[in-house]
C-alpha positions as CSV (number, residue, x, y, z in Angstrom):
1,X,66.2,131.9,131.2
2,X,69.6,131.6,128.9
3,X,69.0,130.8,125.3
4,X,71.7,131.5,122.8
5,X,71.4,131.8,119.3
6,X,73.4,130.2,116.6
7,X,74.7,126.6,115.7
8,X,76.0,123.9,117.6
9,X,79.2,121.9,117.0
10,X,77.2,119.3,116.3
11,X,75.2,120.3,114.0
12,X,78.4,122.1,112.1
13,X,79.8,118.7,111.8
14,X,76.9,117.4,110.4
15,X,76.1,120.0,108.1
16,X,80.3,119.6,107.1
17,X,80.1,115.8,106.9
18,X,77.1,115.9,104.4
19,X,78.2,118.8,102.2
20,X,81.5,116.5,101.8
21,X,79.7,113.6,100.6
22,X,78.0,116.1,98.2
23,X,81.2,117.4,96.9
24,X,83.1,113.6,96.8
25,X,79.5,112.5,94.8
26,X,79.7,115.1,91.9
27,X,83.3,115.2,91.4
28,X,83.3,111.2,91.4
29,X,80.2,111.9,88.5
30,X,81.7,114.5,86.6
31,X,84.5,111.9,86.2
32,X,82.4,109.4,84.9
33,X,81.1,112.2,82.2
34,X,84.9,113.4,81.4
35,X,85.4,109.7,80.3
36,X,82.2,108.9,78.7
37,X,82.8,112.6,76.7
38,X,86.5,111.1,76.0
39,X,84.9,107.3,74.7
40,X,82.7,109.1,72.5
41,X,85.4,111.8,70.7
42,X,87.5,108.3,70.2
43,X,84.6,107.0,68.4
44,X,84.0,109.9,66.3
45,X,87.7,109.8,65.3
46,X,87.3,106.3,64.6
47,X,84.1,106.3,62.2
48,X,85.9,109.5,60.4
49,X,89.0,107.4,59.5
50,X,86.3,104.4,58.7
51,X,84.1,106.2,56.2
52,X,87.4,108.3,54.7
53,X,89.1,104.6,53.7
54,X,85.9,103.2,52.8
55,X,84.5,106.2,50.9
56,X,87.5,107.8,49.6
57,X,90.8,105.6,49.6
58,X,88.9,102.1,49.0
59,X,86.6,103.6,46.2
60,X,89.8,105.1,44.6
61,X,92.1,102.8,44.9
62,X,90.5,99.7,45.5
63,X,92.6,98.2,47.8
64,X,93.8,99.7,51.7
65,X,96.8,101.5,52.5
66,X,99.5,99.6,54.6
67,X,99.5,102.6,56.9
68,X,96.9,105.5,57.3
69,X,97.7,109.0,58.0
70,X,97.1,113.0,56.9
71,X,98.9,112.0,53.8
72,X,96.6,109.4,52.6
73,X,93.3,110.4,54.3
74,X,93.3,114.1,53.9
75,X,89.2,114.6,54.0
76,X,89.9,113.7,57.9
77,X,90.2,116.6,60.1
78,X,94.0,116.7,61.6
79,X,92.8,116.8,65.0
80,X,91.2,113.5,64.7
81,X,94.4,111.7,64.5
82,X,95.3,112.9,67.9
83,X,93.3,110.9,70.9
84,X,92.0,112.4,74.1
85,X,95.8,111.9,75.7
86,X,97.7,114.0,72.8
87,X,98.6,110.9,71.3
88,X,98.9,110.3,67.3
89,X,97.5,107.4,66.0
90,X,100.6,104.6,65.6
91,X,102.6,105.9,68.6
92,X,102.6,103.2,71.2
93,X,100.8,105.1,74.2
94,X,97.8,105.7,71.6
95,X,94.5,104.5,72.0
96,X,94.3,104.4,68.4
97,X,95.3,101.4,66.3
98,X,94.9,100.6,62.7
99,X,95.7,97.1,61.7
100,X,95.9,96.2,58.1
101,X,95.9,92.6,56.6
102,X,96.5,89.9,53.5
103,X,98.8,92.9,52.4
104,X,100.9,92.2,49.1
105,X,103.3,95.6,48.0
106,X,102.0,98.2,50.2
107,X,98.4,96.9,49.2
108,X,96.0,95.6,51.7
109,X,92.8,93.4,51.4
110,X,91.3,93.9,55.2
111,X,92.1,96.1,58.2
112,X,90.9,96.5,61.8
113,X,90.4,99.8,63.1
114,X,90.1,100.3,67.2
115,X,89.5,102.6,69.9
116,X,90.6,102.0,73.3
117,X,87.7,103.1,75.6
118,X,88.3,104.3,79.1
119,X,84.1,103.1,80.1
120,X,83.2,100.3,77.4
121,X,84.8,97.7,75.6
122,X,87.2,98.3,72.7
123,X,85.6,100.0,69.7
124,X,86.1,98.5,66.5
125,X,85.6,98.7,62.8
126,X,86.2,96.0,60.4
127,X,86.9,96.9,56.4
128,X,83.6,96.7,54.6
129,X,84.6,95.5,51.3
């Protein structure tokens, strides 16, 4: 009687074929995560620039600024104004965009903040007052 231990080429291949589809299955997940973990940073950068001209600039000044930045929203943290791609809010490649309106000498009635979002529709805020 022969008998030999061990695998065959077949079985190889088929243990190989299925730890692929393993391997493409989680990387194609943890892809999905990455860019839901990136949608919801924007959003958070988003509601902090929100709150700081509603709370802060509008409740001060009582108008909005033409432009928002460090300078004019300083109780946002710094790294906030940079999105997931290492662009600053107002360069073109940003996901970022503030959009003031019915502005009169630097001083605003409305604005539209937004979000670009890699797995959802655009995220946006609309001035409260």
């Amino acid at each position: 009687m022969n008998t030999r231990k061990g695998f065959t080429i077949l079985e190889i291949i088929v243990v190989g074929v299925f730890a692929s589809l393993l391997l493409v299955f989680f990387f194609i997940q943890k892809a999905n995560v990455d860019a839901m973990n990136r949608d919801e940073d924007r959003k958070i950068a988003i509601n902090a620039m929100y709150y700081a001209l509603e709370e802060g600039f509008y409740k001060e000044h009582q108008y909005y600024p033409e432009q928002i930045s460090e300078e004019n929203l300083k109780v946002v943290d710094p790294s906030l104004w940079t999105d997931p791609s290492g662009h600053n809010l107002g360069d073109p490649e940003s996901s970022y965009s503030y959009e003031p309106a019915n502005c009169k000498d630097g001083k605003c009635k409305e604005y539209t903040l937004k979000a670009t979002l890699e797995k959802e529709d655009t995220y946006t805020k609309y001035n409260r007052n």
